[in-house]
Steps between C-alpha positions, in 0.01 A plus 500: 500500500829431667349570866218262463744175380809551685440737832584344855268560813763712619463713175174527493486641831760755432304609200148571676728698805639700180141595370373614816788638575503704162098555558548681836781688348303648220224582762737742649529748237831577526484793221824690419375773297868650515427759755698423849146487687402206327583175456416391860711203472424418913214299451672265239820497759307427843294220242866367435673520788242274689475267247895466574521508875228234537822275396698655766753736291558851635381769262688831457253787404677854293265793455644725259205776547176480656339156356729405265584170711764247368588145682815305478501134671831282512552115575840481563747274303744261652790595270634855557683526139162300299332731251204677625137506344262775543108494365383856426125503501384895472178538702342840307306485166398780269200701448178360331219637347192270578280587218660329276503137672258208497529462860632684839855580442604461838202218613820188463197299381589115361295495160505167264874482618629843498547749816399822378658842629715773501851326505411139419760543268700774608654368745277398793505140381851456490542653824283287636626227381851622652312506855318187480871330411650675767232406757518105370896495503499656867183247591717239396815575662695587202836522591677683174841526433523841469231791615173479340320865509129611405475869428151600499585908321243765480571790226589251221230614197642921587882422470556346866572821658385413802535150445822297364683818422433593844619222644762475305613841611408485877492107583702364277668223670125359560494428144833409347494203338666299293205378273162649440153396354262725428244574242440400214523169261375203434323549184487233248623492094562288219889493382748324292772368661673183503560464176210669370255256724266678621458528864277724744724799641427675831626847571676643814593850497843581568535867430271807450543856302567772710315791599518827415179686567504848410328860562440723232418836609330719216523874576257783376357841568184555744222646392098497525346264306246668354762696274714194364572712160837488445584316865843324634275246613749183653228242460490545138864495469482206739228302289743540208809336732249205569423463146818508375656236795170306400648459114823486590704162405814433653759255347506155565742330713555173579600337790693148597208323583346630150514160318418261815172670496466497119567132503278439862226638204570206221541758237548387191882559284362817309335694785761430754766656213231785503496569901893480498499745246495856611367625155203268500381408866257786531326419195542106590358574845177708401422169335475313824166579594439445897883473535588784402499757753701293713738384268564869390611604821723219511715672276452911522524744785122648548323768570177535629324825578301422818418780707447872435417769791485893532455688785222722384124525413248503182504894472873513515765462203783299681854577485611137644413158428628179629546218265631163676605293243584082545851451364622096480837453377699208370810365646836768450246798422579780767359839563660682233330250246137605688589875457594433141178288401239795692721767296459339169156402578395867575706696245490880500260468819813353683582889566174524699536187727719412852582169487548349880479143639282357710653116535826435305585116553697324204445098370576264712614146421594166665693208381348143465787286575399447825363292751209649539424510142567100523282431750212729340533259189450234702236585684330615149613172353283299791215636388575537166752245379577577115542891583706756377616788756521842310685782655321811410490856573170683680417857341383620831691544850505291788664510836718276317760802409549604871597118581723499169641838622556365861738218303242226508384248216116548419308344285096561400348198586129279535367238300142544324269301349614390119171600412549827606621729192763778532310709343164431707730533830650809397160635416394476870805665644394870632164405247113403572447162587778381696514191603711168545408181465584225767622243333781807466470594831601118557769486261706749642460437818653171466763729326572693794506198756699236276799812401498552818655155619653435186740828581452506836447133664 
């Protein structure tokens, strides 16, 4: 365990003000459930904004509707024209249902190791790791170069419309930046590199795939529904759109960071020809057992049938139904190629169906030759000396598109445990169980503080 050979006092302290931190956090139940009553991203705000004062630093507070509290803190650099730094910590988490974990979703109990909770993972201990950073640097007088910012954003897991959208649109100076972190990364891999040697590779994410979620409305004929002989009924029509979507299988398409991940993997010659191949990657990938899922959306748009409402009761044959569908597109797809994928999915029922959006962002990149990306391997490389960093791409959104948008550099980064598996951490995001360990917890918090005056100091 890297925490227990080579942490400092000074580590180790920032580590347990991280778990409690992240345990008070998760005792806030800060559920977004979508809806713009919810969320109630205040109590994980006030939390973090007097964590932050007690080091003296003014906190600015932006309420973009009744709750949904985000915080923005500065320490002020003493070059004008030096590159900003901003940590983006979002503060809200999504919805859980409780019967189906071992113990209290939002309790933030420490258990052989682990802090348990809604948004262990997702992203309550990066952001507090952020804070606790912040709060040390100010503590200590940092004096950086250029302006160091923590953004503490609500509205993050609902497509930040009241959050870094928001600000974006109504605060935006607040948050300009020249680079970002945010979530996620840090997840550990064997490669081949250097000459075939093989050597432990660490991702950082450096784009996403857009967002393209959709509305299908399905349109019938009312009637009573004790005489369904014969009936326009737009459920049934509509359960024959979800099928169809469900079987659908949309083309492969590969991106620039394609191989790095392949080779982050330590495929072998003859699969990696089979992933690059746009003939055999589906069949290639159905072969890759836990990996797969991921991996597949790596390389196709998707579309995922979530939600379906009508307006109307069990006696009555409904003549509208709602079907919201999750749409994740890879870099260069636009709107046109969403239209065209739900058309041929549906066929002849395409006649039957409006199509509208209900978030339309595209893919969002960032280069790595830059400094921040240099000090990140260093940091990594402290802790972790024979390392690899892989540039990836993340198959869900982050507020990292609104920063790219705004003209910043953002990158996905933590640092987890090696013996933490992708496929067990992606298993916990939005799952049962969450949790994070602390030697994790540690790991990128030490992250955080060491980029931080690498870039900065």
């Amino acid at each position: 365990m890297w925490l227990a050979a080579f942490m400092t006092d000074a580590e180790s302290a920032r580590t347990n003000e991280t778990v409690e931190l992240l345990q008070q956090m998760i005792r806030n139940e800060c559920v977004n459930d979508g809806t713009v009553e919810s969320g109630n991203e205040v109590r994980n705000a006030d939390l973090l904004q007097q964590i932050i004062e007690g080091s003296g630093v003014e906190v600015d507070r932006y309420e973009a509707a009744p709750g949904r509290v985000s915080i923005v803190a500065r320490i002020e650099g003493s070059d004008p024209q030096a590159p900003s730094l901003l940590l983006n910590g979002h503060t809200d988490v999504v919805p859980v249902n409780a019967d189906g974990w071992d113990n209290d979703p939002f309790g933030g109990e420490l258990i052989d190791g682990e802090v348990w909770g809604r948004g262990a993972i997702d992203m309550l201990s990066l952001t507090a790791a952020m804070a606790v950073t912040f709060r040390n640097l100010a503590d200590n007088n940092f004096m950086p170069k250029g302006d160091l910012i923590f953004f503490g954003v609500a509205d993050e897991e609902s497509g930040s419309a009241y959050g870094a959208q928001w600000m974006a649109d109504h605060h935006g100076d607040a948050i300009r930046a020249d680079y970002v972190l945010t979530e996620n990364g840090g997840l550990h891999s064997g490669g081949l590199h250097s000459g075939g040697a093989a050597r432990p590779v660490i991702n950082m994410n450096v784009g996403e795939k857009g967002v393209a979620w959709r509305r299908l409305r399905v349109r019938g004929t009312p009637g009573h529904g004790s005489q369904p002989f014969g009936a326009d009924n737009a459920l049934i029509k509509a359960a024959a759109v979800v099928q169809r979507i469900g079987e659908h299988r949309t083309p492969p398409r590969f991106h620039e960071r394609w191989l790095t991940q392949l080779d982050a993997l330590g495929m072998d010659d003859e699969m990696k020809a089979r992933m690059l191949d746009p003939a055999t990657v589906d069949e290639a990938i159905s072969h890759l057992g836990g990996a797969a899922k991921y991996l597949h959306s790596c390389c196709h748009m998707t579309l995922s049938p979530n939600v379906l409402v009508s307006p109307t009761k069990t006696n009555t044959i409904p003549d509208v139904v709602d079907i919201d569908i999750d749409v994740r597109t890879m870099p260069g797809e636009t709107p046109d190629d969403v239209r065209e994928q739900l058309t041929l999915a549906m066929g002849e029922l395409a006649e039957h169906v409006e199509i509208s959006p209900l978030m339309n962002d595209m893919s969002t990149t960032s280069p790595i030759d830059t400094p921040l990306w240099d000090a990140l391997r260093r940091s990594v490389q402290r802790r972790f000396p024979t390392s690899e960093l892989s540039p990836g791409l993340t198959v869900g959104f982050t507020d990292a598109r609104v920063h790219r948008n705004m003209g910043a550099i953002a990158y996905g980064a933590g640092l987890m445990a090696p013996t933490l598996s992708p496929v067990e951490y992606g298993s916990r995001f939005h799952g049962n169980n969450e949790r994070i360990d602390v030697e994790s917890i540690g790991l990128t918090t030490g992250l955080y503080y060491d980029t931080v005056v690498d870039l900065l100091g």
